[in-house]
N, C-alpha and C positions, 0 to 999 in steps of 0.2 A: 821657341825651342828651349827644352832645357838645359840652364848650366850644371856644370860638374857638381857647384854646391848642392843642387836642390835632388840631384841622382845621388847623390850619397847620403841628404837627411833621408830620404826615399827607402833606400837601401836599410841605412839602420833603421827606420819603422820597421821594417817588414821584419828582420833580424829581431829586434825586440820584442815585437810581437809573437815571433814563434818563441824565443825561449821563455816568456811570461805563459805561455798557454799549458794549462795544467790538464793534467790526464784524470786528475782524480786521485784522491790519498783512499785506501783501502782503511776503514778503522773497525778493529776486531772489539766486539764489545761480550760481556759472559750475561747468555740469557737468564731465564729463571730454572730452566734445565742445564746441571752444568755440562752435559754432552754437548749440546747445542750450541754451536760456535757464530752467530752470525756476522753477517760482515756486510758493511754498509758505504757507498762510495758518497765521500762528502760534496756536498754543491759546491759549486762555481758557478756565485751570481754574474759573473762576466761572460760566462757562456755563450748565453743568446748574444750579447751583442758582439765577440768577437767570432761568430758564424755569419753572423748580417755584415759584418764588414768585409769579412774574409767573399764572399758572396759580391759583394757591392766590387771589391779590385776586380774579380777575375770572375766573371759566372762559372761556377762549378765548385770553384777552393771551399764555400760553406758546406756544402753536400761533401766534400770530401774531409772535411776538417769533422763534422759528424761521424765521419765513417760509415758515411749510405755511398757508398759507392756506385751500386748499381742506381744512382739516382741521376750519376754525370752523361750517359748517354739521352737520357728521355731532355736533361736541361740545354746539350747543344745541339740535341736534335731540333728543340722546339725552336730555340734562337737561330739554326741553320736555316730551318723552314721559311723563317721570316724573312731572311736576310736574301737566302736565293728567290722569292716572293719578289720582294722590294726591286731585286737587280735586274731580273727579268721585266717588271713593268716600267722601270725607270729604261730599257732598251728598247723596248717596242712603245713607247713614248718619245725618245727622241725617234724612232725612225719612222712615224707618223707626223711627226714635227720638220725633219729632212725634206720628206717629201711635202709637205705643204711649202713650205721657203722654195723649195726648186719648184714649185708650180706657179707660185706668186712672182719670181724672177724670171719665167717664162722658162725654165728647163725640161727637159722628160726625166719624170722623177717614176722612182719603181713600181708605184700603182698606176701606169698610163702604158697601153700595149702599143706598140706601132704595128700596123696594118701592112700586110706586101705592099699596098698601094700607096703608103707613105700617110695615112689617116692615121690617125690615132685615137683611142678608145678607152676612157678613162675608170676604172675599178669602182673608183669611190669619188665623187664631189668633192667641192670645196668644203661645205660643209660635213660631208661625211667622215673627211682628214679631222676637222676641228674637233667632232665628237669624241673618234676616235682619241686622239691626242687628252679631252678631257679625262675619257674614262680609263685609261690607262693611269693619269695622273693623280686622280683618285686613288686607285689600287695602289698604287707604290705608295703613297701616302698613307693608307692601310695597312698595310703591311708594315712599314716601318712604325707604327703608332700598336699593333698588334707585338711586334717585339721587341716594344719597350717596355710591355705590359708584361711580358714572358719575362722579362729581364730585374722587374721590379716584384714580381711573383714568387722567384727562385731565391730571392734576399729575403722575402718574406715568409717562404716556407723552409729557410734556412736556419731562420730565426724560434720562429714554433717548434720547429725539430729539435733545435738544441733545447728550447725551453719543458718541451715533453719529453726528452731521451732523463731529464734529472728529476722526474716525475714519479714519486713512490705511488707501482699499482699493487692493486690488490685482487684477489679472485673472488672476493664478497661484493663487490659490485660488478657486476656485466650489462653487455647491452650488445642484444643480437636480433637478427631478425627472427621473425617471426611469422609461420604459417598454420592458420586453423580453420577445419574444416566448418563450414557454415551449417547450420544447424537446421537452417527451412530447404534450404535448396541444397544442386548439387557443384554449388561452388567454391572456392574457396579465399578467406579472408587472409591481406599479405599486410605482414606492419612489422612491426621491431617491439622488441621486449628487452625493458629495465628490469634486472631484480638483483636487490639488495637483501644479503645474509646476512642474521645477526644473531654473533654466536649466545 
């Protein structure tokens, strides 16, 4: 457990780090037009890495320290999905596992019917509880292996995000897809298209 020291260096990280984080200086520079005012937001090479961190605490803080906001629902959805995944197979795992132990101990365990006549009538095998038990333990193992993958995904495209949001575009380079009619026949060819202006 933590002591109160290590909650408090804790604390001021986190404090530190939000007042070091820069928004961007706005710097007005005079084109070669003097009408023309442009303005330019200076990098911050720390950027990306304080998105991957901020990302790494808390999935979500990176997407939201970007200001993609709309990006916080699809990242605890995905890690949701995993997580109730995970909790569901690790439940019908042990309760395939219950009932094997109480069949092994000689008890009437939930896959075994008792008959009016006091028989009883068993759903699944000994072996059929075992499989079942494996293939459940698989899937939760799945699953939690699938959202740690989600989890190390969203630090990683927290990270590209910041490193592209400080990314000078331009409208002389594009790149879109692209549809043209096929010239023999009556079908048609699908691809993307580069093209680069130059004035």
């Amino acid at each position: 457990m933590l002591n109160r020291k290590s909650i408090l260096l804790i604390g001021f990280l986190w404090i530190y780090a939000f007042a070091k984080a820069q928004t961007g200086d706005t710097i007005i520079t005079d084109d070669t037009d003097p009408d023309t005012i442009k303005t330019q937001q200076s990098i911050d090479p720390l950027r990306p890495a304080k998105a991957a961190f901020y990302a790494a605490a808390l999935p979500g803080l990176g997407q939201a320290y970007n200001k993609d906001y709309w990006k916080l629902p699809i990242v605890y959805g995905a890690l949701g999905t995993g997580v109730f995944f995970a909790i569901d197979n690790d439940r019908e795992f042990k309760r395939y596992r219950t009932a094997f132990k109480d069949r092994l101990a000689g008890r009437i365990d939930e896959f075994t019917i008792v008959n009016e006549d006091g028989s009883t009538t068993e759903v699944f095998t000994n072996d059929g509880l075992i499989d079942a038990q494996d293939f459940f333990r698989r899937q939760k193992e799945l699953a939690i292996l699938i959202t740690a993958g989600m989890y190390v995904l969203q630090i990683i495209e927290a990270n590209v995000d910041a490193h592209l949001s400080q990314y000078n575009v331009s409208d002389d380079l594009t790149f879109a897809p692209d549809i043209q009619p096929d010239d023999l026949g009556q079908a048609f060819r699908y691809g993307f298209k580069i093209t680069y202006h130059i004035d």
